[in-house]
Every structure is written in C-alpha cells, then in structure tokens.
C-alpha positions as CSV (number, residue, x, y, z in Angstrom):
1,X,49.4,109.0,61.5
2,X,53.0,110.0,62.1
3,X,53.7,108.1,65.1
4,X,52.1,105.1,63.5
5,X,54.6,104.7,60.6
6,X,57.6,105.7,63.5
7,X,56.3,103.0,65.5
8,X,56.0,100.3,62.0
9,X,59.7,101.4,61.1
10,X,60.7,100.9,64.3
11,X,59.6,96.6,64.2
12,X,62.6,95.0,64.3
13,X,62.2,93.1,61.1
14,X,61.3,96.6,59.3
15,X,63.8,98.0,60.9
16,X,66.3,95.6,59.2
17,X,64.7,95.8,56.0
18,X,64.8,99.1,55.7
19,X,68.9,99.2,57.0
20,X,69.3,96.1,54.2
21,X,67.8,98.5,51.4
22,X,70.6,101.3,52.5
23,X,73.3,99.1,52.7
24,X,75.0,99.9,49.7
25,X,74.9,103.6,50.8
26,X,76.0,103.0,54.2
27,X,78.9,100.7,53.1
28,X,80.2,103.7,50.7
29,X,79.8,105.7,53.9
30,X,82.3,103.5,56.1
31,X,84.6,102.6,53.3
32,X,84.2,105.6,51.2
33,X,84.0,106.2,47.7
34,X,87.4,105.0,46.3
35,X,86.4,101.5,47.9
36,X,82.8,101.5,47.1
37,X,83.7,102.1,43.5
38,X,85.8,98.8,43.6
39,X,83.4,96.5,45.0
40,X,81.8,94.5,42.9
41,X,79.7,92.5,45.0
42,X,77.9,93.6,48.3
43,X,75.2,90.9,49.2
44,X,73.5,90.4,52.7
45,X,72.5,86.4,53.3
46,X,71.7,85.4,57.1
47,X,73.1,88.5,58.4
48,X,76.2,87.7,57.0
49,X,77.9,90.2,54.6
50,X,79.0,88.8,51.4
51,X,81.8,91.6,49.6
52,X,83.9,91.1,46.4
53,X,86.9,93.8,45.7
54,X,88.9,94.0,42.4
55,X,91.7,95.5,44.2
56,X,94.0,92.7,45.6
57,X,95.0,95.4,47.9
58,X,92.1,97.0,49.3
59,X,91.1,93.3,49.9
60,X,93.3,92.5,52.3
61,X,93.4,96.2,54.1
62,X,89.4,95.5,54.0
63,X,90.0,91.7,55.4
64,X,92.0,92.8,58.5
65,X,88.9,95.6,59.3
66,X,85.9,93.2,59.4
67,X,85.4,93.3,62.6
68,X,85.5,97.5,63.0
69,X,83.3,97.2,59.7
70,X,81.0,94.7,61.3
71,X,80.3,96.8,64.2
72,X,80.0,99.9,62.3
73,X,77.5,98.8,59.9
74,X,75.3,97.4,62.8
75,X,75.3,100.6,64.8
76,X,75.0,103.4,62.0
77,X,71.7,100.7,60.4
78,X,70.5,100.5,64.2
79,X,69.8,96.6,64.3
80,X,71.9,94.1,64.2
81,X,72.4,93.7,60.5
82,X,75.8,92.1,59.9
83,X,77.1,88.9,61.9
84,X,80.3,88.0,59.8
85,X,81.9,89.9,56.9
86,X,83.1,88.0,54.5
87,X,86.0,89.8,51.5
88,X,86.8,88.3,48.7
C-alpha cells in the first residue's frame, strides 16, 4: 500500500499539486520570514508566480532575484512549478 501512494505522489501532475499546496511554506523558506510576512499576494497561474510586497524595498531586492527564486522554488517542490516570477 505504501509504494502505491509513493508511486501516485510521484505523477507529475500530483506531484505539482501537492508542491502548489506548499507553496506558501516554501516561499517563507527561500525568502524567510521578514519577507513572507510582507507579502501580500502569492498566487500560482500557468506556472507563473504572481507576488505582491508592501515593502517598496524588498520589492525591488526581490525583483532583481527572480531568477535565483525561480530556480529555487522549482528544485526544493521537485517539478517544474514556477516559469516566470512576477513582483509587484
């Protein structure tokens, strides 16, 4: 029974299910909690990552990261999640 539900997790579209449920977690993970507490908006629509900050400043650090966060959300959800990152 246990390598049955590994082997459902493991579908690709599970798989990214499951790593879209966590997302809020793993983006206080990357960004930590300072960050994550001034996001207002974290929303995930065809693969691309939709984030609102109230700080002008950690908006624009966080705008010049996308990239590093983009890869870095893909490999710690293990699918390819996150095409573009978008801050505002």
């Amino acid at each position: 029974m246990g390598d049955l539900l590994d082997e459902f997790f493991k579908r690709p579209y599970v798989a990214a299910k499951v790593a879209e449920g966590k997302l809020p977690e793993t983006w206080r993970a990357i960004v930590g909690d300072r960050t994550a507490d001034e996001t207002t908006e974290l929303r995930l629509v065809n693969h691309i990552l939709h984030v609102r900050i109230r700080s002008s400043v950690l908006r624009q650090e966080l705008f010049y990261q996308r990239a590093a966060l983009q890869e870095e959300l893909n490999r710690r959800s293990g699918v390819r999640l996150v095409n573009a990152v978008i801050i505002r």
